[in-house]
N, C-alpha and C positions, 0 to 999 in steps of 0.2 A: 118702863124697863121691860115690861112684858112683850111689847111690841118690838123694841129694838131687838132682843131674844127670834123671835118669831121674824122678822125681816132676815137676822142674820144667817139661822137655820133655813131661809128661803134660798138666799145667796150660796149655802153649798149645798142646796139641794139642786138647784140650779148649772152649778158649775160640774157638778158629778155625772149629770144626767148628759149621756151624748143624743144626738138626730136621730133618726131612724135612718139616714141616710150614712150612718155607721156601720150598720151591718154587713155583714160580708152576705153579698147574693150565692155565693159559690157554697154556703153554708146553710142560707134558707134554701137553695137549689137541692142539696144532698136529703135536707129533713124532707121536703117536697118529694123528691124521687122515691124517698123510704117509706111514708105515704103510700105511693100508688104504686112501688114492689110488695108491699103487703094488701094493699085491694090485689093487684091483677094476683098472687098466691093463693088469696080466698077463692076467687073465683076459677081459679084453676083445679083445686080442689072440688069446690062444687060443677065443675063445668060447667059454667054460664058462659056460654059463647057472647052473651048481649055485653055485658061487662068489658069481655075480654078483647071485643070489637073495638070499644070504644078507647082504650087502653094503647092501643098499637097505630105505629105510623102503617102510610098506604103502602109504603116500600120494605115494612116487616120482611125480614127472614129468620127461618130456624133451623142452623145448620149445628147437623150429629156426625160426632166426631166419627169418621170411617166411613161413612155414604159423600157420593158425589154430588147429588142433588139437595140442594136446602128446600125445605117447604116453607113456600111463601103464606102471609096472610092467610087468605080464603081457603087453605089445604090444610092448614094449623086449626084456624076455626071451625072446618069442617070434620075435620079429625076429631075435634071433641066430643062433638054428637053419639059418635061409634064408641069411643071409650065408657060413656054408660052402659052400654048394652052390654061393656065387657067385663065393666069391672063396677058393679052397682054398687059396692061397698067402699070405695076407692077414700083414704086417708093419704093426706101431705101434710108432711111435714119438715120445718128447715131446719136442720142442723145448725149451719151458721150461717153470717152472709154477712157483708160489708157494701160501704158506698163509698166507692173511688170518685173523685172529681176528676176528669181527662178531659184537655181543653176544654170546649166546649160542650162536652156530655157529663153525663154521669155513668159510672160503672157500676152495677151491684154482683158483685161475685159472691157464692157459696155451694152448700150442696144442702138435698132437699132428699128426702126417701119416702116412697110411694110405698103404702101399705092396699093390700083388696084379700077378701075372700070371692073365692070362685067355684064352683064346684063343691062348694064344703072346703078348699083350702087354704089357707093362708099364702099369700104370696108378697117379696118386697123388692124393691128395686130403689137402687141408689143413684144418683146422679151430682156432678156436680157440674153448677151453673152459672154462665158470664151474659148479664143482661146489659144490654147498650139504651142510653135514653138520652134524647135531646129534644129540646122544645121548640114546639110547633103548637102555631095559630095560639100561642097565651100557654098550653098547655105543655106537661112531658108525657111524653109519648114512648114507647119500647120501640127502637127499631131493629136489636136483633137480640136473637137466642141464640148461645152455641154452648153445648150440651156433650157432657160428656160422660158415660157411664163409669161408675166406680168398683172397681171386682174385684 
């Protein structure tokens, strides 16, 4: 009796359980993205250029709303360096943020506010942010920032 018990609890454990090939990639994709929107945040925070390298496709851009020019890649990464010397106390933080599935990418929209002392002063700046990410070579990658200040 104990057996046929135990066989038949196999039978719907069996039947309940789906493949792995159930899951929706579009869903591991989003946890995935959310992932490495929270690495490349940390490291934005701390500016780690090393991180935040490895994070970005080679066709990065990061376009602020009201300028003509986007800064690419290497002027983003290089930008970071300077903002220690400017703001060595530098705190981020996100307000909120989501992950859009679009075709083929993933979207992370929200907004984020920069805290620093400078001078002896407290300073903060708000933004809100639309990160673009599709995957490359295995991984997701950011290929664009577009940045918009909140007043």
């Amino acid at each position: 009796m104990k057996l046929l018990c135990v066989l038949m609890l196999g039978m719907v454990f069996l039947g309940t359980c789906g493949t792995g090939e159930d899951t929706d990639p579009r869903q591991d994709g989003a946890g995935r993205v959310a992932q490495r929107e929270a690495v490349f945040n940390g490291a934005y925070e701390n500016l780690d250029a090393a991180v935040i390298d490895r994070l970005l496709s080679d066709d990065f851009a990061m376009v602020y709303a009201g300028q003509a020019a986007p800064k690419d890649r290497q002027r983003f990464i290089d930008d970071l360096g300077q903002l220690r010397l400017v703001f060595p106390q530098l705190q981020i933080s996100i307000d909120s943020s989501r992950v859009v599935a679009y075709q083929d990418q993933f979207i992370v929209q929200g907004i984020r506010t920069f805290r620093w002392r400078a001078n002896g002063e407290p300073g903060t700046y708000r933004e809100r942010f639309t990160n673009r990410w599709r995957r490359s070579g295995g991984e997701w990658v950011m290929t664009k920032a577009k940045i918009d200040p909140i007043r």
